[in-house]
NULUM-440599 format. One record per residue (C-alpha): z, x, y; residue in one letter. Coordinates in steps of 0.001 Angstrom, whole numbers, plus 524288, in hexadecimal, padded with zeros to 5 digits. Layout:
NULUM-440599
+-------+-------+-------+----+
!     Z !     X !     Y ! aa !
+-------+-------+-------+----+
!     Z !     X !     Y !  a !
...
+-------+-------+-------+----+
//
This chain:
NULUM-440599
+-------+-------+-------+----+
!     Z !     X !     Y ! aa !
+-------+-------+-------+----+
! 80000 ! 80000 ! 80000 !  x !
! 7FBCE ! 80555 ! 80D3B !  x !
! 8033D ! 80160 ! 81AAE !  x !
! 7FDD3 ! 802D6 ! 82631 !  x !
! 8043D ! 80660 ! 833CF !  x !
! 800D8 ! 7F793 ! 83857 !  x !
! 804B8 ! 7F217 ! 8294D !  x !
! 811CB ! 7F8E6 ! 82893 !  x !
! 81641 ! 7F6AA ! 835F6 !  x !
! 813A4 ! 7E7D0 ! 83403 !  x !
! 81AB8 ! 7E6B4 ! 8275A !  x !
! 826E1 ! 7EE0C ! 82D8D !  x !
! 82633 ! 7E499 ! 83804 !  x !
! 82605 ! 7D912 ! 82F44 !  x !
! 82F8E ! 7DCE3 ! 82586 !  x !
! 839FF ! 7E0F4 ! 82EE5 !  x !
! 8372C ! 7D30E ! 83530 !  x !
! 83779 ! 7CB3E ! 82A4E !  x !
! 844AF ! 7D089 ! 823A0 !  x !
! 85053 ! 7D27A ! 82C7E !  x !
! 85453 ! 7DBA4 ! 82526 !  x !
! 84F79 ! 7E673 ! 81948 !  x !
! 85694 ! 7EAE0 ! 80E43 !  x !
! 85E26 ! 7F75D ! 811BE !  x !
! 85DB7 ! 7FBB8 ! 8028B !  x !
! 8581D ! 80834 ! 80158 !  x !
! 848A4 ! 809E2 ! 7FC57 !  x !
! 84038 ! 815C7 ! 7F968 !  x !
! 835E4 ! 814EF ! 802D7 !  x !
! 8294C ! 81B6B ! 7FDD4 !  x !
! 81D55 ! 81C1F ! 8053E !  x !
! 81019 ! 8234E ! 80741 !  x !
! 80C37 ! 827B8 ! 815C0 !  x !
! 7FC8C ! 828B4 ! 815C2 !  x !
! 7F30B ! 82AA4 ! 821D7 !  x !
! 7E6D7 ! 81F67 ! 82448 !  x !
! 7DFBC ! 826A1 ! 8180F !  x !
! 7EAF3 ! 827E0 ! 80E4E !  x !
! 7ECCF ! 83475 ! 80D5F !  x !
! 7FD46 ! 8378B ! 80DE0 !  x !
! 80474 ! 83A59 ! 8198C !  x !
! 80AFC ! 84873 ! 8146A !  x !
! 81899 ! 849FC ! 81C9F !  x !
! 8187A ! 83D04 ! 822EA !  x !
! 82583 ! 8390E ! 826E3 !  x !
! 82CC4 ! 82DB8 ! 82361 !  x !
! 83B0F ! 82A4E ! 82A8C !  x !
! 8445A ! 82023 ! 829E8 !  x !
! 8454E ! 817EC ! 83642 !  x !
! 8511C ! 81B43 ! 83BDD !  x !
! 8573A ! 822F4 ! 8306B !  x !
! 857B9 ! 830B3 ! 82C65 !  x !
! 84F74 ! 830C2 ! 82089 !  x !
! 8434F ! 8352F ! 81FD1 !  x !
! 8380D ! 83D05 ! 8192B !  x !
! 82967 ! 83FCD ! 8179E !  x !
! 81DBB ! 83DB5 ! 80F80 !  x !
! 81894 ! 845A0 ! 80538 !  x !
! 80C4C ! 84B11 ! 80006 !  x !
! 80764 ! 83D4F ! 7FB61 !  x !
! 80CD6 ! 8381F ! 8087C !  x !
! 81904 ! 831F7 ! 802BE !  x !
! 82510 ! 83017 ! 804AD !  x !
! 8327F ! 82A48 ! 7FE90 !  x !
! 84013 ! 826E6 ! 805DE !  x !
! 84A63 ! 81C95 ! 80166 !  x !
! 84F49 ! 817CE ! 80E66 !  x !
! 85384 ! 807AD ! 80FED !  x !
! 84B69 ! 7FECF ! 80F3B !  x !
! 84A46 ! 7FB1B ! 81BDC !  x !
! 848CF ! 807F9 ! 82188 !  x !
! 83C8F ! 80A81 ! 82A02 !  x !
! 834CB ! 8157F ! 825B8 !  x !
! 82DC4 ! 81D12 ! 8317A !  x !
! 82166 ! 824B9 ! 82B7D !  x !
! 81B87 ! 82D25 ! 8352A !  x !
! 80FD9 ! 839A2 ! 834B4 !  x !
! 80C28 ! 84284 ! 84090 !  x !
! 80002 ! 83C95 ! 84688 !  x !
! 800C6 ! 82FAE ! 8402B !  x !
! 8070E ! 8224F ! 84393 !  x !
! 81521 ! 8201F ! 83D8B !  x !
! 817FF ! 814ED ! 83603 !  x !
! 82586 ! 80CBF ! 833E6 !  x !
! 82745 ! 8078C ! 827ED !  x !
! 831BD ! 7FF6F ! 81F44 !  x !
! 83762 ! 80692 ! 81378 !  x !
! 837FB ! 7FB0F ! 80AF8 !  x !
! 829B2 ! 7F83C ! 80C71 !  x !
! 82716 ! 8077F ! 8077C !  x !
! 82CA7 ! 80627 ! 7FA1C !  x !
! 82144 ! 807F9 ! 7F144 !  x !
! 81784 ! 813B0 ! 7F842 !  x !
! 813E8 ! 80CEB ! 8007B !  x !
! 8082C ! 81399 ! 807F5 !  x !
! 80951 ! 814C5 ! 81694 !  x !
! 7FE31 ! 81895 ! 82131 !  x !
! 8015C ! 8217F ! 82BD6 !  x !
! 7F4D5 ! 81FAD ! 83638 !  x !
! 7F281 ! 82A1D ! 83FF1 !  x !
! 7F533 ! 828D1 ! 84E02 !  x !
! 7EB14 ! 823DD ! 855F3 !  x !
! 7EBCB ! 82E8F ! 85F6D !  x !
! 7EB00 ! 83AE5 ! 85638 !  x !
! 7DE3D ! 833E9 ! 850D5 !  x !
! 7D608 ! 830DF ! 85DAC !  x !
! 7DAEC ! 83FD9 ! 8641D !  x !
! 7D1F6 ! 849EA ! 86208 !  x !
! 7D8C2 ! 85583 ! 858FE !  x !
! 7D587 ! 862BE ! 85DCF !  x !
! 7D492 ! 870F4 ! 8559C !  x !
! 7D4B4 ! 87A1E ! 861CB !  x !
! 7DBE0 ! 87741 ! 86F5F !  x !
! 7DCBD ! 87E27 ! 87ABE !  x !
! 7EB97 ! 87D6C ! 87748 !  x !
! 7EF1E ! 87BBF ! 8697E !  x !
! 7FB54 ! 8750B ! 865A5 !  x !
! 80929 ! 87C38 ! 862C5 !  x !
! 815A6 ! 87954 ! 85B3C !  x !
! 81FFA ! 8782B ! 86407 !  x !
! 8237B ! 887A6 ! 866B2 !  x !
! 81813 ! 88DF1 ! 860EA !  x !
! 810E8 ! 8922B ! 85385 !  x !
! 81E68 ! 898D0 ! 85096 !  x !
! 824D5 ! 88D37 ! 852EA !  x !
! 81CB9 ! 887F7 ! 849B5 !  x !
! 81D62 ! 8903F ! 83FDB !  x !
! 82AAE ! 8915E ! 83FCF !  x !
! 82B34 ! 881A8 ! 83F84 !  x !
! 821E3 ! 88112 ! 83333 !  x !
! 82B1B ! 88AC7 ! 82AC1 !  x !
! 83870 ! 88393 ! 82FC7 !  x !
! 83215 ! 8771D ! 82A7C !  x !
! 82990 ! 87AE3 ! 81E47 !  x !
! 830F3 ! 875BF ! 81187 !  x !
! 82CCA ! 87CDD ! 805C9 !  x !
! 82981 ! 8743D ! 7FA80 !  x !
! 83365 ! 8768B ! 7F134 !  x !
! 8265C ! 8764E ! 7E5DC !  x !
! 81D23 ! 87EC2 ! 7EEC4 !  x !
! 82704 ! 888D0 ! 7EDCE !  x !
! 82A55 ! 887D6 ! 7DF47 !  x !
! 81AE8 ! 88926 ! 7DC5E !  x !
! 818BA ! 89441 ! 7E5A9 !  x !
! 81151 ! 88B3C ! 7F033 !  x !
! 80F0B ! 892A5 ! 7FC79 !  x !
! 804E7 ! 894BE ! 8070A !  x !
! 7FEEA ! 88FCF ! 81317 !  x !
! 7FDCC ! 880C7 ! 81462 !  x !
! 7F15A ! 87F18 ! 82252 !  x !
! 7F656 ! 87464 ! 82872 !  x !
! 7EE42 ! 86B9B ! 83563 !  x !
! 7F408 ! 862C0 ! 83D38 !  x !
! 7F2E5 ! 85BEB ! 84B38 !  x !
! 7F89E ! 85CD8 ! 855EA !  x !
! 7F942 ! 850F9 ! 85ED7 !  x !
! 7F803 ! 84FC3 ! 86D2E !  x !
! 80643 ! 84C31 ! 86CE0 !  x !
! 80ACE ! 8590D ! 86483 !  x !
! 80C3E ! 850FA ! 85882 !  x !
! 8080D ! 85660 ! 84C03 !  x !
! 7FE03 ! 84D00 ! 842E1 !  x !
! 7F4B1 ! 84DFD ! 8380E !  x !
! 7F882 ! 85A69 ! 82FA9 !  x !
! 7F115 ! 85EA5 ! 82465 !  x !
! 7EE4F ! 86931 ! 81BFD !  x !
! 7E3C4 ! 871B1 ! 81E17 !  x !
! 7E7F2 ! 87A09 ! 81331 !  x !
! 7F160 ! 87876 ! 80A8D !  x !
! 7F9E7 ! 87E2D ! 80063 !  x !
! 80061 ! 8756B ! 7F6AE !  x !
! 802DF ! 86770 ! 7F981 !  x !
! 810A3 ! 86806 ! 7FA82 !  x !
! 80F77 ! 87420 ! 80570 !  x !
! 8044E ! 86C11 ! 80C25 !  x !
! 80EA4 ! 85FBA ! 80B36 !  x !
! 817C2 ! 8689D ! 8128E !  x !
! 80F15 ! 86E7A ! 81BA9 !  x !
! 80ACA ! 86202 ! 82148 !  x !
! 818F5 ! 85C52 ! 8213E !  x !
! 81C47 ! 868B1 ! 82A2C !  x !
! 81059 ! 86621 ! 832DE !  x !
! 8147E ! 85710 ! 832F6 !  x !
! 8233A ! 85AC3 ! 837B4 !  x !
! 81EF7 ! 862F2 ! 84360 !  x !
! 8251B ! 86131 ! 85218 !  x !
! 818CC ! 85C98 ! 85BD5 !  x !
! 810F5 ! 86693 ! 860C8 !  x !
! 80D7D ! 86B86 ! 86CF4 !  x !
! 7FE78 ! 86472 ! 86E52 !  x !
! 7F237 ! 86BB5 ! 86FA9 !  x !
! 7EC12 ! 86BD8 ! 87D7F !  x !
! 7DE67 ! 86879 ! 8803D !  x !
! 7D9AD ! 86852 ! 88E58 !  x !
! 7E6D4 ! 866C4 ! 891C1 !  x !
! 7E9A1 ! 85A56 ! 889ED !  x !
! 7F0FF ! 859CF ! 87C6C !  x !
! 7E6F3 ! 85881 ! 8708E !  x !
! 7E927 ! 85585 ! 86357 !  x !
! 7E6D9 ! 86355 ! 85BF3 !  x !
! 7E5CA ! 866AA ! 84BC6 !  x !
! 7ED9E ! 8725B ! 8498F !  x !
! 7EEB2 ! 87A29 ! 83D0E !  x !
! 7FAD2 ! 88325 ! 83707 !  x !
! 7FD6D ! 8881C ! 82C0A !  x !
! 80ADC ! 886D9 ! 824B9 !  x !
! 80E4D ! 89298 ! 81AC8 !  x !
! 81651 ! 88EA9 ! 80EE9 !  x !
! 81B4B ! 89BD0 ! 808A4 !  x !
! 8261A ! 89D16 ! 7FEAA !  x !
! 82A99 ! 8ABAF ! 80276 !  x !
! 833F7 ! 8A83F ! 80E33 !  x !
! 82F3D ! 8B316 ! 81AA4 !  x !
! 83EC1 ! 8BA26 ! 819AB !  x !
! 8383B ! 8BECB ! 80BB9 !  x !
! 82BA8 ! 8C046 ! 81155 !  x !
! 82F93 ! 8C880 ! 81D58 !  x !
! 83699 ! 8D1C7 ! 812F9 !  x !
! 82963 ! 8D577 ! 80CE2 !  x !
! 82398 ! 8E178 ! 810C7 !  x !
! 814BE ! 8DDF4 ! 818F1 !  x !
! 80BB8 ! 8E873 ! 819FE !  x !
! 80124 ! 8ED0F ! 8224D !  x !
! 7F7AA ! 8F410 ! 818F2 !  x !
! 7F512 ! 8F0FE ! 8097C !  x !
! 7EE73 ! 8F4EA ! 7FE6F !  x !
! 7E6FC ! 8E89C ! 7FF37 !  x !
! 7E673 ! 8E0FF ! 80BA7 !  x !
! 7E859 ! 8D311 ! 80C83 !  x !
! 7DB1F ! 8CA9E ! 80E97 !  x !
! 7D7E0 ! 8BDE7 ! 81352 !  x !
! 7CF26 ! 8B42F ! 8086D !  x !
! 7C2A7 ! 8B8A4 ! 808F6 !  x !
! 7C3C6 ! 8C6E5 ! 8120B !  x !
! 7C440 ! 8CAAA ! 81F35 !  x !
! 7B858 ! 8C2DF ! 82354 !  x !
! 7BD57 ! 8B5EC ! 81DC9 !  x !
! 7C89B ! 8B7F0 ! 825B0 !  x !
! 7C20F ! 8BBA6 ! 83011 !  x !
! 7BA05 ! 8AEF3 ! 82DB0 !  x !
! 7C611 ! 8A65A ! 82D2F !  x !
! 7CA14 ! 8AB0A ! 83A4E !  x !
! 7BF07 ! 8A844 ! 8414A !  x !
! 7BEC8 ! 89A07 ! 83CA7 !  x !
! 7CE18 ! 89827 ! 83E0E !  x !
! 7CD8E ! 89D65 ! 84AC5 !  x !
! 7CFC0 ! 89234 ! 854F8 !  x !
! 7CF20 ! 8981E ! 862A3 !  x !
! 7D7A1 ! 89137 ! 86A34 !  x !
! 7D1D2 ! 88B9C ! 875A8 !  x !
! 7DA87 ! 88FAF ! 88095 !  x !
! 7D84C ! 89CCA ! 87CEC !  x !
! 7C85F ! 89C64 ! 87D4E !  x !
! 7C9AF ! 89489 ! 88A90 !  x !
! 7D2C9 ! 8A0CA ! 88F75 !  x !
! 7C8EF ! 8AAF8 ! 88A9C !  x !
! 7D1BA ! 8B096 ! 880E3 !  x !
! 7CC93 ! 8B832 ! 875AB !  x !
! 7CFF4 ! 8C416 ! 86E14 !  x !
! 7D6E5 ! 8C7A1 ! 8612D !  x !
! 7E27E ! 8C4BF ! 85C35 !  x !
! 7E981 ! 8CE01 ! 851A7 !  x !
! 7F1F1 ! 8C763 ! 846F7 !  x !
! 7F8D4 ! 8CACD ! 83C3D !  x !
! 7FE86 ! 8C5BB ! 830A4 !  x !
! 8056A ! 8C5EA ! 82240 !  x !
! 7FE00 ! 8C360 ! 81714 !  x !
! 808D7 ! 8C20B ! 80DF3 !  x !
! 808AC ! 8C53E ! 7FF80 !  x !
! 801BF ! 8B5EF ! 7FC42 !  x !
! 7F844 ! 8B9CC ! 80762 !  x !
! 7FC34 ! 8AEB0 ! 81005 !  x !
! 7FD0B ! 8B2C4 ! 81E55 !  x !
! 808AE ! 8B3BB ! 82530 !  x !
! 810B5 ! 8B90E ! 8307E !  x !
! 803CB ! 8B8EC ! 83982 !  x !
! 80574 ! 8C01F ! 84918 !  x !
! 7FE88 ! 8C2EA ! 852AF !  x !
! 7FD01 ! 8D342 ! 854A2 !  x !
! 7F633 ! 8D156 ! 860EE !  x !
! 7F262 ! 8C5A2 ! 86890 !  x !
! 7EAF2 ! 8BEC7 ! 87132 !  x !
! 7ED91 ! 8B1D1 ! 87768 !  x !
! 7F7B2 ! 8A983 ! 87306 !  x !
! 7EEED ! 89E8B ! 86C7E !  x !
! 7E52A ! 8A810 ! 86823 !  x !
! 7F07A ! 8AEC2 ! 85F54 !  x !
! 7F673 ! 8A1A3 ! 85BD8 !  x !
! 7E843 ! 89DD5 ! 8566B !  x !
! 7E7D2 ! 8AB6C ! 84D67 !  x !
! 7F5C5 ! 8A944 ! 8470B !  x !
! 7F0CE ! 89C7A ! 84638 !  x !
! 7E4B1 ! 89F90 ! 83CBF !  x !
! 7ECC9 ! 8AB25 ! 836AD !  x !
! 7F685 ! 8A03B ! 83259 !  x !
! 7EAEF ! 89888 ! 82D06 !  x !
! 7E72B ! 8A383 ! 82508 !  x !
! 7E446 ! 8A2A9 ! 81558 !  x !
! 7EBA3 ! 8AA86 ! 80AFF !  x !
! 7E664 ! 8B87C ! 80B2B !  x !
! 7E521 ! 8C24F ! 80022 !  x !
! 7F28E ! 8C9D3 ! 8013C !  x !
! 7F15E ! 8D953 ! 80350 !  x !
! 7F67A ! 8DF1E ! 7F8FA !  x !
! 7FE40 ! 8EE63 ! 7F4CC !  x !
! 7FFFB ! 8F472 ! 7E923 !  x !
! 7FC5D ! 8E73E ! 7E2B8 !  x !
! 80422 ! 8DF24 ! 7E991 !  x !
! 8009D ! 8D38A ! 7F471 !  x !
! 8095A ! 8D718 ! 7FFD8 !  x !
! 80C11 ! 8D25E ! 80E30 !  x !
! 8018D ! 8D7B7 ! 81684 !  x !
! 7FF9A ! 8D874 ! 8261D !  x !
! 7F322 ! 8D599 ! 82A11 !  x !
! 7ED7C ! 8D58B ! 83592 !  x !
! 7E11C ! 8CB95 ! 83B47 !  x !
! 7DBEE ! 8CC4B ! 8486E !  x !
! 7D5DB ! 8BE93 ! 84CE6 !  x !
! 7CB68 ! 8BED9 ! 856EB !  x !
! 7C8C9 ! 8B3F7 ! 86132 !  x !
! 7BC1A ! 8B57B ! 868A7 !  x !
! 7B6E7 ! 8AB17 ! 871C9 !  x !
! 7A982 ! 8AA42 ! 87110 !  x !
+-------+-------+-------+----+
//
């Protein structure tokens, strides 16, 4: 059975007008959140009215929470329309549409602003935000599941964070996370078009790796190995995946500013790249934009001495040339 926002709203209204009161017994209210095609609603949140309990939906979009009967349920997803439901009346799985705001569908969704959007204090903030709030799967960690989950999302004109999805993904239980992460983040501050807030798609990546960094800082990185580490394919592939990553940021091109920026980074003993920096900069959003497509980076071939893969420092200098 499928609700819709108009259908459920009018058979809360009736029931709570037709019965002066509802049974305060206690029910296990089961549901499935879905968007206008179906598909599940991964992280949605559902909330008692009033009351403390709460929780979210899961990979299939569903949910479970015994609560009384005449509790009202409050199911709500960044960038869509939030719908108020009776517990009773979700007893049995009931399927439940979330539609999408009006507004995120009629604005235009940029890639490339003349100011892109930021987390509230920065990348760093950011980062630091994503590894307070990442839960590890309890499973993904007894099977060994670990590596980098590409994650887009957009930003609204008001800061608000909608539509997340996986670009590419792990495991579906560290995609599942991933996007509940993305779905529990502060609003942004907007990206800036011709002075006016526009609604912007914005991609990060979130890292899922079992060694904690205390045990990773205590391995020894080095500088030069019998066998270098190398990106999929060689140095022209990575040059090649560069030059299409690359999204000059449009502030920057307006400003005339162009040059080359020199990174480095870890490619760690699994070859996934971490602890990027900037050696030597540029421009502010010109450097942002190079850790940003470092971060986006595949696994690489680890370097390898005496046998063994090891921590490597590499170095990559990224080139922006207006034409």
């Amino acid at each position: 059975m499928l609700l819709s926002n108009i259908e459920a709203v009018a058979r809360l209204t009736v029931r709570l007008a037709n019965e002066a009161t509802v049974s305060n017994a206690m029910v296990t209210a089961t549901g499935i959140l879905v968007d206008e095609t179906g598909q599940p609603l991964i992280g949605a949140s559902v909330v008692v009215k009033g009351g403390k309990e709460r929780t979210i939906t899961d990979r299939k979009g569903a949910f479970s929470l015994e609560v009384p009967a005449n509790a009202i349920l409050r199911c709500s997803y960044q960038g869509r329309e939030s719908q108020e439901v009776l517990a009773a009346d979700m007893t049995n799985n009931t399927h439940l549409s979330l539609s999408s705001k009006s507004r995120e569908m009629n604005e235009q969704v940029f890639t490339v602003v003349e100011k892109m959007p930021s987390f509230p204090g920065g990348d760093a903030e950011l980062l630091k935000y994503i590894a307070t709030n990442i839960k590890y799967p309890k499973e993904s960690q007894d099977n060994g599941e670990q590596g980098r989950v590409i994650c887009s999302f957009i930003v609204g004109r008001d800061g608000s964070v909608n539509n997340p999805e996986v670009l590419r993904g792990v495991t579906p239980l560290l995609n599942e996370e991933a996007v509940r992460v993305i779905n529990t983040m502060p609003r942004w501050n907007p990206g800036m078009q011709r002075g006016k807030a526009v609604a912007v798609k914005y991609t990060v990546p979130i890292t899922f790796r079992l060694k904690s960094p205390v045990e990773e800082a205590k391995e020894e990185t080095l500088t030069v190995v019998d066998v270098m580490p190398q990106y999929p394919g060689g140095d022209r592939e990575l040059l090649k995946f560069i030059a299409q990553s690359i999204k000059y940021p449009t502030d920057a091109q307006e400003a005339g500013v162009q040059g080359r920026v020199i990174c480095s980074f870890v490619v760690d003993k699994k070859g996934n790249i971490v602890e990027p920096k900037i050696i030597r900069g540029i421009d502010p959003s010109l450097d942002a934009e190079a850790l940003r497509v470092i971060g986006m980076m595949p696994r690489w071939t680890p370097g390898r001495q005496d046998g063994k893969a090891v921590r490597v420092l590499y170095t990559v200098p990224i080139t922006f040339r207006l034409q």
